[in-house]
Legacy VTK file of the C-alpha trace (Angstrom):
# vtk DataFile Version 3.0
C-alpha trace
ASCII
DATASET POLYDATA
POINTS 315 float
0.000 0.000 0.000
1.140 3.415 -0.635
2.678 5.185 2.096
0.425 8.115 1.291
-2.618 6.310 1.924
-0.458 4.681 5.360
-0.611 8.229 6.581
-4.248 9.393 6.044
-4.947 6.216 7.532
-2.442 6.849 10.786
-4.929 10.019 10.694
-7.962 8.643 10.927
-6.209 6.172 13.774
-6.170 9.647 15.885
-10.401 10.550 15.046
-10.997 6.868 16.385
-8.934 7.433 19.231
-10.997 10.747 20.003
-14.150 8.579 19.696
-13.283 5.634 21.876
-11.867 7.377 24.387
-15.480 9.889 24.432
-17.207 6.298 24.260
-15.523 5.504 27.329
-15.954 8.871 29.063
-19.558 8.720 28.169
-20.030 4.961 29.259
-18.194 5.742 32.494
-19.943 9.219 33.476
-15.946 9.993 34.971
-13.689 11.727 32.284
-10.320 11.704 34.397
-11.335 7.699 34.916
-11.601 7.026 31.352
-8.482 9.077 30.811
-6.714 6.934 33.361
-7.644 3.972 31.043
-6.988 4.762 27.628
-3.294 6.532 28.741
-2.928 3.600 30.922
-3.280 0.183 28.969
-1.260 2.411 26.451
1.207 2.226 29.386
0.720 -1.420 29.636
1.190 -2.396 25.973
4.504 -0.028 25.866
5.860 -1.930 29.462
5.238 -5.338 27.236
6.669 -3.993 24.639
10.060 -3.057 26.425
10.293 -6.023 27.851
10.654 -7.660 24.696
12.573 -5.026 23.125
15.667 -4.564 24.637
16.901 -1.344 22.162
13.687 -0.004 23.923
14.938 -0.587 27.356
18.528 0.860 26.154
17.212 4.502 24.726
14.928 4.464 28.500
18.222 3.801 30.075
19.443 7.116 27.608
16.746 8.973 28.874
17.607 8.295 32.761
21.189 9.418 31.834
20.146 12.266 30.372
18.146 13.599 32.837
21.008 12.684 35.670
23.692 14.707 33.744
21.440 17.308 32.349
21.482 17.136 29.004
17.681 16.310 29.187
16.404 19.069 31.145
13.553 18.371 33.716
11.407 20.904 32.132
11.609 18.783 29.097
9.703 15.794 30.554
6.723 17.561 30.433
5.709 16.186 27.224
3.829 13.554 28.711
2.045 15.256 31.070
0.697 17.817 28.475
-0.438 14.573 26.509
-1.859 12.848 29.364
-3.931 16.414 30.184
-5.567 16.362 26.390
-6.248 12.652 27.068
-8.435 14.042 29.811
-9.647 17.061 27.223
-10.121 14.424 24.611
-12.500 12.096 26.604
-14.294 15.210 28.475
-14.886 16.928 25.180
-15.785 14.144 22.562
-18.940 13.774 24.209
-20.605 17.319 23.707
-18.791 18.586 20.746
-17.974 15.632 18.577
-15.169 14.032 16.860
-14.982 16.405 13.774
-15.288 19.890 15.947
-12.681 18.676 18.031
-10.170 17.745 15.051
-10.528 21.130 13.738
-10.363 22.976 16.740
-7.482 20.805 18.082
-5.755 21.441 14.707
-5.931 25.241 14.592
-4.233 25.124 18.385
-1.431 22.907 16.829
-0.872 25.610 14.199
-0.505 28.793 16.683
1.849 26.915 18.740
4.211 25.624 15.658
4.232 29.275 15.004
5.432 29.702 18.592
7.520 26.523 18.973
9.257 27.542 16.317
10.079 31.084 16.783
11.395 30.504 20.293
13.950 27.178 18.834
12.263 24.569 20.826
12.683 22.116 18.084
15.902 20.072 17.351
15.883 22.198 14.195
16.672 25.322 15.849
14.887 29.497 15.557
12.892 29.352 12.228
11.406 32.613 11.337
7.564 34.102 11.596
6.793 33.798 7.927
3.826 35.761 6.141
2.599 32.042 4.969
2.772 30.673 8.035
0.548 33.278 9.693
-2.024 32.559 7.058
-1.997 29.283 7.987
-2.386 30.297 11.390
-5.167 32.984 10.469
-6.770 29.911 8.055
-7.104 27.630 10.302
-8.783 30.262 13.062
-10.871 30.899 10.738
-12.009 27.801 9.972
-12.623 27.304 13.520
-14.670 29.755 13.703
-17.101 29.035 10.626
-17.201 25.495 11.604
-18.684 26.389 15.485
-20.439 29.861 14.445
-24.281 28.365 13.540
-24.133 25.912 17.214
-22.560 28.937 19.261
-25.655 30.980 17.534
-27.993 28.567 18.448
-26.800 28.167 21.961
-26.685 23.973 21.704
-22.612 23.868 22.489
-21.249 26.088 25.040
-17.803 28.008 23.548
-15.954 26.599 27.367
-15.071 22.981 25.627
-14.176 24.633 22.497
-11.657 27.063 24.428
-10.132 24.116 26.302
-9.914 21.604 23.163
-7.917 24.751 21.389
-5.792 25.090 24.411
-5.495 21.154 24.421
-4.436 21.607 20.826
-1.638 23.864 21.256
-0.378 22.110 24.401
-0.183 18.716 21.677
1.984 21.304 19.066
4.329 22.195 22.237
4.520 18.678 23.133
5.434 17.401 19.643
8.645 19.613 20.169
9.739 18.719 23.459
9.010 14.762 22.024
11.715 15.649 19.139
14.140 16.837 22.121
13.888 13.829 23.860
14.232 11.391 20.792
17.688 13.128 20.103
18.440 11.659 23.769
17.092 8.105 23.833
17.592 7.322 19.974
14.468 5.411 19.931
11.040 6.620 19.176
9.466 3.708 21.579
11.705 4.357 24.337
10.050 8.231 24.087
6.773 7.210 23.500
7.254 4.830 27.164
8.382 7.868 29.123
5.339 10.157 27.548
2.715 7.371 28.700
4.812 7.231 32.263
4.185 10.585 32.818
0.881 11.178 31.303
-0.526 8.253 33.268
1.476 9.532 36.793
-0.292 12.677 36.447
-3.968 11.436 34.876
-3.672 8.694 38.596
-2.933 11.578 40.686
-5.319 14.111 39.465
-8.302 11.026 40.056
-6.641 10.538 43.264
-7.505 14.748 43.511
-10.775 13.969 42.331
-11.764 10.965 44.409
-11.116 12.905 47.620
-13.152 15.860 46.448
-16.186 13.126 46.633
-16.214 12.096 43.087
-16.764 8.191 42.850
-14.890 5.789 40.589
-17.581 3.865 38.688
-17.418 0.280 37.695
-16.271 -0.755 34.590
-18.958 -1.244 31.943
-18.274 -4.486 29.750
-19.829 -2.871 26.935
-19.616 -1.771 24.067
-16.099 -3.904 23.798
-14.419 -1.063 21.453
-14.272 1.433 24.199
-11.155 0.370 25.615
-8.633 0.433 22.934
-7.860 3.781 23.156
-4.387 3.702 24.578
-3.637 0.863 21.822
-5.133 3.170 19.213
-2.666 5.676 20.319
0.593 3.226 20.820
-0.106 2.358 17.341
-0.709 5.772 16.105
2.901 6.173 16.913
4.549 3.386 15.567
3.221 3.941 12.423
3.479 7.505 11.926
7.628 7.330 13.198
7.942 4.349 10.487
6.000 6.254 7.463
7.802 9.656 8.648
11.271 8.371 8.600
10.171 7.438 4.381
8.181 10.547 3.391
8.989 13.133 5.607
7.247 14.933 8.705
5.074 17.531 6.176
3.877 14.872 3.508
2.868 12.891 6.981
1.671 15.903 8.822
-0.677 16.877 5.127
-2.163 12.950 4.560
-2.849 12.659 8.460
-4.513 15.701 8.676
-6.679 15.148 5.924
-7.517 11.494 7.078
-8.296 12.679 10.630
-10.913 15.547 9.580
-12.518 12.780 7.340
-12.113 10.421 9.586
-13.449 12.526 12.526
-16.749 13.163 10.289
-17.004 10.095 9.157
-17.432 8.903 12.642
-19.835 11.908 13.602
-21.754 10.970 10.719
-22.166 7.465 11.827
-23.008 7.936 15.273
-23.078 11.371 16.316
-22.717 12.292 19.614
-26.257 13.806 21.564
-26.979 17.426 20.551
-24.436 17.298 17.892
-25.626 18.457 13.989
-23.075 17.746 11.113
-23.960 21.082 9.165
-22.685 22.758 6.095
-20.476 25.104 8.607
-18.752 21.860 10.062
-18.075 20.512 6.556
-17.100 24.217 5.725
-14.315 24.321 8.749
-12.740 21.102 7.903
-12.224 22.223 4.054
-10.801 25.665 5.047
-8.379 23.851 7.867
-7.359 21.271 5.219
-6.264 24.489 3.128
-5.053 26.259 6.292
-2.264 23.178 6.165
-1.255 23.291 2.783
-0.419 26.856 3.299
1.614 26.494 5.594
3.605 23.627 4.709
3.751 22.418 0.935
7.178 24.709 0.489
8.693 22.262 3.077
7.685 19.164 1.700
10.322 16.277 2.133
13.014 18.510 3.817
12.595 17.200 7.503
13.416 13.305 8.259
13.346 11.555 11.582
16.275 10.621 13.375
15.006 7.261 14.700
11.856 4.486 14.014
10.986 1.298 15.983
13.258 -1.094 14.873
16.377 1.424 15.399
LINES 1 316
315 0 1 2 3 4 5 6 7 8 9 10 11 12 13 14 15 16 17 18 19 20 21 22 23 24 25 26 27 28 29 30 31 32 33 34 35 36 37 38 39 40 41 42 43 44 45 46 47 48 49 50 51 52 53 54 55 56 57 58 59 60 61 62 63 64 65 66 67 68 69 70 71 72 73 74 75 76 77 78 79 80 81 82 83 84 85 86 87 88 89 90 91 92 93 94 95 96 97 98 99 100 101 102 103 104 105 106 107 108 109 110 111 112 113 114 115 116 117 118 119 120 121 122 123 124 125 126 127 128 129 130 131 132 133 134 135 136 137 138 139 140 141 142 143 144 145 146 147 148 149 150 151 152 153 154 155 156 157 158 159 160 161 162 163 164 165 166 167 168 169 170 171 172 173 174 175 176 177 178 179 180 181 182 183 184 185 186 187 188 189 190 191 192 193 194 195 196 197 198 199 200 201 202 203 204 205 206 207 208 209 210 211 212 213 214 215 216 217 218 219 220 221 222 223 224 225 226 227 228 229 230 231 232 233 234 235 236 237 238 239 240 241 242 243 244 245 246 247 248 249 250 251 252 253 254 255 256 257 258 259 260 261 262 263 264 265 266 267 268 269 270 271 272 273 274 275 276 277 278 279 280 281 282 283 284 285 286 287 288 289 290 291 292 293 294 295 296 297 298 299 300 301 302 303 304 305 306 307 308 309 310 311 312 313 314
């Protein structure tokens, strides 16, 4: 199969992710629970995977090193709590705006923080400039979010709060991709990065129910069905061994262009299917996803191919 088509498909892997993990929040009643489920059988399957992996074990053994001599900055380790936080977004959120809102909103927070990332030299490949195309980007994509929410704002049926906090989800996921290169230049294995994201996303996601659970909010059974909403952590754990094996072939912009456009139809795909209570797949949704998916191109078909990955699973 075409490594094209690998990629849109590693994008729609991330809009089923969304959904299971809102399945499970839904199902549950308990969004930090269900968060502390999908991030931690990801966990789990990436402990399993270590132990039979022993190049795995060897870049967490980098990591550890790094860390102790500071070359890996504390600061740095961050990455996995920021993912483990729009875990909790993801499966609070899916639920009253849908899949397909959330891609698009999530998406235009990814593109103001590249345009922040980038300008401060938080990625391996050092200051890049502000750019006039990749503010339009920037401005597309906001303004995509904008026509694809405008008609359920007006009508009152979706309150702007989960919007805000998927967008700031969204940029936390564009800061985290950069800290995630940092750390890869450390362990030298994409795995071994991915293991310490789901450590720390799943330390934080156990203490904030801890938080919760002592406020007086109870931790509900687990439902046995439906049997799909638990393989959100193994959606994600394959999510990124894919994407760091297709990546390292096309480069991170051909990836970043097929993904996006396979998680937008993905994410209405899924909407369409089954939407979510008080949701309404409109001609402003469809609208917002075109626009984004043109907000992308914009700002990234001039670097197409130029950026490679320095590691993939079988490194």
């Amino acid at each position: 199969m075409r490594l094209d088509l690998l990629a849109a498909l590693s994008g729609i892997l991330i809009a089923a992710q969304s959904r299971v993990n809102g399945g499970l929040s839904a199902a549950l009643g308990n969004s930090t629970e269900a968060a502390v489920y999908s991030f931690g059988s990801g966990f789990v399957l990436l402990n399993i995977i270590a132990l039979a992996n022993p190049k795995v074990r060897h870049g967490i053994r980098r990591i550890v090193a790094g860390v102790k001599s500071g070359e890996l900055p504390l600061w740095r380790l961050s990455a996995g709590i920021m993912g483990g936080i729009f875990v909790a977004i993801q499966t609070f959120t899916v639920p009253i705006i849908g899949v397909a809102l959330l891609s698009v909103v999530m998406i235009a927070g990814q593109t103001l923080a590249s345009l922040m990332v980038d300008r401060i030299g938080i990625t391996g490949g050092g200051k890049q400039p502000i750019t006039i195309r990749r503010v339009l980007a920037a401005a597309i994509t906001i303004i995509a979010v904008l026509v694809a929410v405008w008609e359920e704002i007006q009508l009152a049926n979706i309150s702007p709060v989960p919007i805000i906090v998927v967008f700031v989800g969204g940029f936390m996921i564009g800061v985290q991709r950069a800290l995630n290169g940092q750390i890869n230049d450390v362990s030298g294995q994409s795995f071994s990065t991915t293991w310490l994201n789901f450590f720390m996303g799943t330390s934080t996601l156990v203490i904030l129910l801890i938080v919760n659970t002592a406020r007086g909010e109870a931790i509900v059974g687990l439902p046995t069905s439906p049997w799909w909403i638990y393989w959100g952590g193994t959606i994600g754990v394959l999510y990124i061994a894919s994407s760091s094996v297709i990546v390292a072939k096309i480069g991170v912009l051909s990836f970043t262009l097929f993904a996006t456009g396979g998680q937008l139809i993905g994410s209405l795909i899924f909407d369409l299917i089954a939407p979510p209570e008080d949701v309404k797949i409109g001609i402003n949704l469809v609208l917002g996803i075109l626009i984004t998916y043109v907000g992308v191109l914009v700002g990234g078909l001039h670097k197409q191919g130029s950026i490679r990955t320095r590691s993939t699973p079988n490194d």
